[in-house]
PDB file of N, CA, C, O and CB in Angstrom:
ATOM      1  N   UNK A   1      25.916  13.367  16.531  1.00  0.00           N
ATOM      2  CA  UNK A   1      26.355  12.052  16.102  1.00  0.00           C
ATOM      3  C   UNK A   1      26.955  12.166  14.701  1.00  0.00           C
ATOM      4  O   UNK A   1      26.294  12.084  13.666  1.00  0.00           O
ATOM      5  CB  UNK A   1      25.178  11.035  16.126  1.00  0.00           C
ATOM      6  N   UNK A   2      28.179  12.348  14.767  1.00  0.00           N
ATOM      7  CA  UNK A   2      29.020  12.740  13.191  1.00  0.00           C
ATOM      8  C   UNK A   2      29.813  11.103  13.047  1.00  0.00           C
ATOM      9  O   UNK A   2      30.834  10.751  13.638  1.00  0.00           O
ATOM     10  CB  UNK A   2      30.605  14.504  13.357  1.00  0.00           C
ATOM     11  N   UNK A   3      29.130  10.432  12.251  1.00  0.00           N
ATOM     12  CA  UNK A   3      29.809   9.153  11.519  1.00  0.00           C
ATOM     13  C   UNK A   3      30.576   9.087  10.221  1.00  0.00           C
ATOM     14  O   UNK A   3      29.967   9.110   9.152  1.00  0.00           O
ATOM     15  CB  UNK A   3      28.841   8.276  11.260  1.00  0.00           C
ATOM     16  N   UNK A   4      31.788   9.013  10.273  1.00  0.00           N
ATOM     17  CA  UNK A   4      32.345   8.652   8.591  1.00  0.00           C
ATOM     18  C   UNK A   4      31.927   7.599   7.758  1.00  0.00           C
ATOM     19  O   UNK A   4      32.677   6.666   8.043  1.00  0.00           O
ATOM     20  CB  UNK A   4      33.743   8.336   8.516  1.00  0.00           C
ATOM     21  N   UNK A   5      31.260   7.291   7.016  1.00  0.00           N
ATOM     22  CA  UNK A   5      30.680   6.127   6.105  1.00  0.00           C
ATOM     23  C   UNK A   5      31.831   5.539   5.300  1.00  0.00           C
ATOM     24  O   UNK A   5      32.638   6.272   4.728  1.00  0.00           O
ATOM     25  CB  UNK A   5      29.494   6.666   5.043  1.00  0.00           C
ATOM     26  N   UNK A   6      31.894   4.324   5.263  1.00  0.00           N
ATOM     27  CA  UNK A   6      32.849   4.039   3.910  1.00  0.00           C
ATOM     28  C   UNK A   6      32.408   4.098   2.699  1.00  0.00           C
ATOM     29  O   UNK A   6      31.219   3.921   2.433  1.00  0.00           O
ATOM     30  CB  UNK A   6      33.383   2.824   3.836  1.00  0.00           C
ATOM     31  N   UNK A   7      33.649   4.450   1.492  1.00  0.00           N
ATOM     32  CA  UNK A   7      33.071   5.083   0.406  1.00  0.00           C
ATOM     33  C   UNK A   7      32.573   3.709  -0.530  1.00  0.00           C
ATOM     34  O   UNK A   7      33.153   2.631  -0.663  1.00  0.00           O
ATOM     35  CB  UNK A   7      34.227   6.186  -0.352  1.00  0.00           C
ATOM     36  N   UNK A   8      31.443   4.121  -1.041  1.00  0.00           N
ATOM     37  CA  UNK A   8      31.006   2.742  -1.516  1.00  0.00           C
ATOM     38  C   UNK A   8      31.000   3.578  -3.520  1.00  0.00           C
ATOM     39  O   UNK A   8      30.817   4.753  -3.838  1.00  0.00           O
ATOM     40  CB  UNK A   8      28.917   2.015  -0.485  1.00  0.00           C
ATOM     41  N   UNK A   9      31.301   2.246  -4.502  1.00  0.00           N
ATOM     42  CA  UNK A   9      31.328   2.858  -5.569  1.00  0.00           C
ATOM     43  C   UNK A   9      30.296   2.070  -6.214  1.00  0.00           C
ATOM     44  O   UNK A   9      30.434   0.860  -6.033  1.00  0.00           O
ATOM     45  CB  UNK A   9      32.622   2.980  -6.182  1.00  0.00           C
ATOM     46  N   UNK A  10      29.303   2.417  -6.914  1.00  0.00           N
ATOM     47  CA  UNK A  10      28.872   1.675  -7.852  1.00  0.00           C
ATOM     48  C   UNK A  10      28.962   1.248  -9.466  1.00  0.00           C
ATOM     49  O   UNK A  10      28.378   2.030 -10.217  1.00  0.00           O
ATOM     50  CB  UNK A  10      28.112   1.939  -7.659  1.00  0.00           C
ATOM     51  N   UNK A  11      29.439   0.423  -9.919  1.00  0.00           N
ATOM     52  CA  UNK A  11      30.188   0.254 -10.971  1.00  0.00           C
ATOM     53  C   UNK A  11      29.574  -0.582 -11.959  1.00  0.00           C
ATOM     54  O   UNK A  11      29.844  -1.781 -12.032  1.00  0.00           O
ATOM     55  CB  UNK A  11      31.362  -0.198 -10.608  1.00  0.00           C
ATOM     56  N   UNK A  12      28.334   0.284 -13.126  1.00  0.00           N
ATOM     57  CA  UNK A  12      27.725  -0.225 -13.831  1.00  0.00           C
ATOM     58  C   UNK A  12      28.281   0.119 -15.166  1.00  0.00           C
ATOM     59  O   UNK A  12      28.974   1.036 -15.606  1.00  0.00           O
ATOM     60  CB  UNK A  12      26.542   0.002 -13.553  1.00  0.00           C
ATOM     61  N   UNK A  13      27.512  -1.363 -15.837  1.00  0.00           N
ATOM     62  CA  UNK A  13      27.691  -1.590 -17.640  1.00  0.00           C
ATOM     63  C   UNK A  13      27.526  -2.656 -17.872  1.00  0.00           C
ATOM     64  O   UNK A  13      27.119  -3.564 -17.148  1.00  0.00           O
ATOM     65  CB  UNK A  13      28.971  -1.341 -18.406  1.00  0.00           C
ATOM     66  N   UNK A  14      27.919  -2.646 -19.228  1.00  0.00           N
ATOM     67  CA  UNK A  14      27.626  -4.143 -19.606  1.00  0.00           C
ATOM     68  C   UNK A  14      29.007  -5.438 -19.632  1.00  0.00           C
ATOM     69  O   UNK A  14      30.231  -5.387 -19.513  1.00  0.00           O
ATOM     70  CB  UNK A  14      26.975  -3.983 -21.232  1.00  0.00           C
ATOM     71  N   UNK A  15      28.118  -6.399 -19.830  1.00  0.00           N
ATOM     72  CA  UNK A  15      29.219  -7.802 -19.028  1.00  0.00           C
ATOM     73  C   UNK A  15      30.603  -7.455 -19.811  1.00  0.00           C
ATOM     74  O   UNK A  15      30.284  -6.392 -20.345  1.00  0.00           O
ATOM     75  CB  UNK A  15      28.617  -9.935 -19.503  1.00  0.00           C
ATOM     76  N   UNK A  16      31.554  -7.634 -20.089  1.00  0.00           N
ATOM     77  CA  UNK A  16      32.810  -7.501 -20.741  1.00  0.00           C
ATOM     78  C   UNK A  16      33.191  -6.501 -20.691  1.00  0.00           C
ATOM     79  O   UNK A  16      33.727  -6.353 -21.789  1.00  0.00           O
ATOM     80  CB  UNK A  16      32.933  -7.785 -21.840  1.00  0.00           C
ATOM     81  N   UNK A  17      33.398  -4.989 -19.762  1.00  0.00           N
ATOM     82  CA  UNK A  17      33.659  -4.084 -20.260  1.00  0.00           C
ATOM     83  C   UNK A  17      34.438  -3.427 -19.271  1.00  0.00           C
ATOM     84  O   UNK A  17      34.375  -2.198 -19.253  1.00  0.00           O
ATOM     85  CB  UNK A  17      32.675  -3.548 -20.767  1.00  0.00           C
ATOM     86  N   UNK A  18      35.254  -4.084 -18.337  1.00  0.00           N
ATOM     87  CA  UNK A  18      36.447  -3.904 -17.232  1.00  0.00           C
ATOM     88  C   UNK A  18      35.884  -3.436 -16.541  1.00  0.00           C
ATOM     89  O   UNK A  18      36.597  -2.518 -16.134  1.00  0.00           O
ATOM     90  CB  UNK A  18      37.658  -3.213 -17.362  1.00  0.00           C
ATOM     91  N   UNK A  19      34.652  -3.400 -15.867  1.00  0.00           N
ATOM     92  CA  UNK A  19      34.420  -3.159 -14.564  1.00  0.00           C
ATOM     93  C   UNK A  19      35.332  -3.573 -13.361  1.00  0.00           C
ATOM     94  O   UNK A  19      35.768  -2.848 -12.467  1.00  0.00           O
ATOM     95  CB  UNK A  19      33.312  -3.655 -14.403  1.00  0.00           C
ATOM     96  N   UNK A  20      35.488  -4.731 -13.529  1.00  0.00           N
ATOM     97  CA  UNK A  20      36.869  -5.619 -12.754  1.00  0.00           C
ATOM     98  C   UNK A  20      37.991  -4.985 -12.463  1.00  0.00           C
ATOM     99  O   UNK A  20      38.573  -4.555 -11.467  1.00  0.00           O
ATOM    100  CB  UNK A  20      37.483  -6.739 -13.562  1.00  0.00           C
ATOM    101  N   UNK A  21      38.090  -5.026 -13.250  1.00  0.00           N
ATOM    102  CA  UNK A  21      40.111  -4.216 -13.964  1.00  0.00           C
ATOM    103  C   UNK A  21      39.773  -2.766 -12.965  1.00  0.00           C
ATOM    104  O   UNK A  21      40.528  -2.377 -12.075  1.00  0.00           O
ATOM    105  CB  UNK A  21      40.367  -3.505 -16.777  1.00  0.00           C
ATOM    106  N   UNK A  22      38.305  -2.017 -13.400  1.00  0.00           N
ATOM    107  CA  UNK A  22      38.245  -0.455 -12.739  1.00  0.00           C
ATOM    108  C   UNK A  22      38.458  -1.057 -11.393  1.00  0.00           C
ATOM    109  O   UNK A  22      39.587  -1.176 -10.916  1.00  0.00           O
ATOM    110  CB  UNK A  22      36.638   0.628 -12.918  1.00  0.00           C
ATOM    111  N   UNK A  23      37.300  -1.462 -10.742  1.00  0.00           N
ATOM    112  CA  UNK A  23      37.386  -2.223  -9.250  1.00  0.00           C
ATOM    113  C   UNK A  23      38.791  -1.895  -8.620  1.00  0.00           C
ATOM    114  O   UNK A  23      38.970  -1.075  -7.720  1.00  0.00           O
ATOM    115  CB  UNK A  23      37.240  -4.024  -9.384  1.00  0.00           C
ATOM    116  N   UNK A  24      39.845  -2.725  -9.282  1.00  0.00           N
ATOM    117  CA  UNK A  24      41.043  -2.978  -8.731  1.00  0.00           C
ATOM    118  C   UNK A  24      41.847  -2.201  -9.152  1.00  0.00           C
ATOM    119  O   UNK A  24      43.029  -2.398  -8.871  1.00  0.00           O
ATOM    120  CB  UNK A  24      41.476  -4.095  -8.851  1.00  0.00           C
ATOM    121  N   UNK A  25      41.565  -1.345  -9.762  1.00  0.00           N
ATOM    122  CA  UNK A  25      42.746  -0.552 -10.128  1.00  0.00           C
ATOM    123  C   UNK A  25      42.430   0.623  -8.894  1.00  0.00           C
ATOM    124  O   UNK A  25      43.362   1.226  -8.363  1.00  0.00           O
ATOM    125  CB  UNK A  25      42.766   0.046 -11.957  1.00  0.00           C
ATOM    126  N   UNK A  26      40.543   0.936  -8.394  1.00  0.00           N
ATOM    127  CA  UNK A  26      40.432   2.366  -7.970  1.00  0.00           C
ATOM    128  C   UNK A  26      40.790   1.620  -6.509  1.00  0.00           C
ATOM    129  O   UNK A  26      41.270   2.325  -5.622  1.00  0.00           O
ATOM    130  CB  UNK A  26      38.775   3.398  -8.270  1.00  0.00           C
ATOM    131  N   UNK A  27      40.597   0.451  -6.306  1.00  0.00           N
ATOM    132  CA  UNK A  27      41.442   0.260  -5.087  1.00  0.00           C
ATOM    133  C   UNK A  27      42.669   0.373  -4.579  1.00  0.00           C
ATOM    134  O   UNK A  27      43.098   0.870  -3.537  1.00  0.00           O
ATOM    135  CB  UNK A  27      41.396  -0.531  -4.862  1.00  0.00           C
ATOM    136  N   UNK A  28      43.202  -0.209  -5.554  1.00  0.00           N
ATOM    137  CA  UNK A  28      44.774  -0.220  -5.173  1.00  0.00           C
ATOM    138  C   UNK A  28      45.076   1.583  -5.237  1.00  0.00           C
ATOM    139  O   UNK A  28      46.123   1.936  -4.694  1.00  0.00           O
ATOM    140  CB  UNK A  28      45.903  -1.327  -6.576  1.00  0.00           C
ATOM    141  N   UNK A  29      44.401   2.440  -5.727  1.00  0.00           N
ATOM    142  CA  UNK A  29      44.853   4.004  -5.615  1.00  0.00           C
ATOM    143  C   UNK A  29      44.272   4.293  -4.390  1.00  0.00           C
ATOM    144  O   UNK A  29      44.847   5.175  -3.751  1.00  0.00           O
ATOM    145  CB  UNK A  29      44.328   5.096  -6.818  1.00  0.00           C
ATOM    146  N   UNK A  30      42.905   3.597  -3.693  1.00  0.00           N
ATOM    147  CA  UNK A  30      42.658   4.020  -2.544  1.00  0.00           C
ATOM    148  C   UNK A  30      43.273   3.940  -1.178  1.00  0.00           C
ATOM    149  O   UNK A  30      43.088   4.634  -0.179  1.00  0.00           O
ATOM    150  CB  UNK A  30      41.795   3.695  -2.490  1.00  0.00           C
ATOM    151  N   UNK A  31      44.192   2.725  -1.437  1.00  0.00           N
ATOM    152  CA  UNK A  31      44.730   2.043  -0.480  1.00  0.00           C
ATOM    153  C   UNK A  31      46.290   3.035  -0.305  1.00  0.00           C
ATOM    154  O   UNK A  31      46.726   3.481   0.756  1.00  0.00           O
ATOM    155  CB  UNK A  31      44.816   0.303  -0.961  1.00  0.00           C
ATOM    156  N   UNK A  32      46.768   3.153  -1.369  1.00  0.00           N
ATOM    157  CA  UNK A  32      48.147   3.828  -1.491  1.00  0.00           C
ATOM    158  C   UNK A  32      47.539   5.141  -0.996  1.00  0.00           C
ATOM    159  O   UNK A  32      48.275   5.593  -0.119  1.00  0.00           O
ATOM    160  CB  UNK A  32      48.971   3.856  -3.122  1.00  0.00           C
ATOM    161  N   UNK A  33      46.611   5.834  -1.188  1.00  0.00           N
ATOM    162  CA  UNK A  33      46.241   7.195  -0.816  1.00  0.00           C
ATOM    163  C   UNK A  33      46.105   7.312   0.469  1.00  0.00           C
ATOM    164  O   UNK A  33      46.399   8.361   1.041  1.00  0.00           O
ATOM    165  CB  UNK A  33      45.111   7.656  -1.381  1.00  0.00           C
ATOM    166  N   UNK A  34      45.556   6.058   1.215  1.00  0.00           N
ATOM    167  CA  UNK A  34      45.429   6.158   2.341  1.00  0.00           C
ATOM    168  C   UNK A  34      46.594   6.070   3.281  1.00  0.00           C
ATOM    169  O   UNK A  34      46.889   6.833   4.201  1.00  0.00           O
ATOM    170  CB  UNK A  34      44.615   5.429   2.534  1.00  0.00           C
ATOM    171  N   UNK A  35      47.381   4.650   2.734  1.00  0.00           N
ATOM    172  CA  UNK A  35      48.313   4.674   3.536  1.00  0.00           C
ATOM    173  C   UNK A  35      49.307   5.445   3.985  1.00  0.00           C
ATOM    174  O   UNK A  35      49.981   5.453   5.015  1.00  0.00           O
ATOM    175  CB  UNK A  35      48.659   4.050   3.343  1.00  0.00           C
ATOM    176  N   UNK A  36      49.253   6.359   2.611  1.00  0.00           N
ATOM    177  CA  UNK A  36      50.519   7.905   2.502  1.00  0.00           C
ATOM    178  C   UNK A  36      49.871   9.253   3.513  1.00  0.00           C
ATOM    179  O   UNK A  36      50.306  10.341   3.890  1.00  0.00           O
ATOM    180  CB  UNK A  36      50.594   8.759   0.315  1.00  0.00           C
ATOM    181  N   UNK A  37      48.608   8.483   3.683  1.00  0.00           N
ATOM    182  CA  UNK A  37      48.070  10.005   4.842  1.00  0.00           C
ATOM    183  C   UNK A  37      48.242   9.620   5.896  1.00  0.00           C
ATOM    184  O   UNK A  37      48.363  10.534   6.712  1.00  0.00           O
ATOM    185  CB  UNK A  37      46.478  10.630   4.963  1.00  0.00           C
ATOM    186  N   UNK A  38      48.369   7.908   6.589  1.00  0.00           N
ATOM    187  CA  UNK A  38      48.391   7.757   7.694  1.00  0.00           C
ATOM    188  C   UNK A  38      50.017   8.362   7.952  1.00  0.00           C
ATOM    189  O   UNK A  38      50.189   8.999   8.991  1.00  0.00           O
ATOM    190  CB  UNK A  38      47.938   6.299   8.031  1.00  0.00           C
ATOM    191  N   UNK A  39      51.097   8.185   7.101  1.00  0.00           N
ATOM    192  CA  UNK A  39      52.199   7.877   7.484  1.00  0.00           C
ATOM    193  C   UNK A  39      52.461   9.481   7.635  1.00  0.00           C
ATOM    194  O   UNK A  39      53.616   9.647   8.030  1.00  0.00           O
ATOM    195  CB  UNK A  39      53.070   6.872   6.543  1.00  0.00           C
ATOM    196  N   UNK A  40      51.892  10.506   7.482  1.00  0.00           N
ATOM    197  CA  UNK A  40      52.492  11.834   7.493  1.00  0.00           C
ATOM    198  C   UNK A  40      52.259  11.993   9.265  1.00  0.00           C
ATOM    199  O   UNK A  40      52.623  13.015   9.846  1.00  0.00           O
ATOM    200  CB  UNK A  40      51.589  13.123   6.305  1.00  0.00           C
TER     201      UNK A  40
END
């Protein structure tokens, strides 16, 4: 039984300190990374 998990990130600190901003930035690189592997 071989399952792929989705990648989960945990993204600690303190309140004001772009956790947010990281969030969306490591997404939007995950998404482009992905989509450039489907398309090969």
């Amino acid at each position: 039984m071989n399952q792929q998990l989705p990648l989960v990130l945990f993204l600690m600190g303190p309140t004001a300190s772009g956790k947010t901003e990281l969030a969306i930035r490591l997404r939007q690189q995950y998404l482009w990374r992905s989509s450039a592997s489907i398309l090969r």
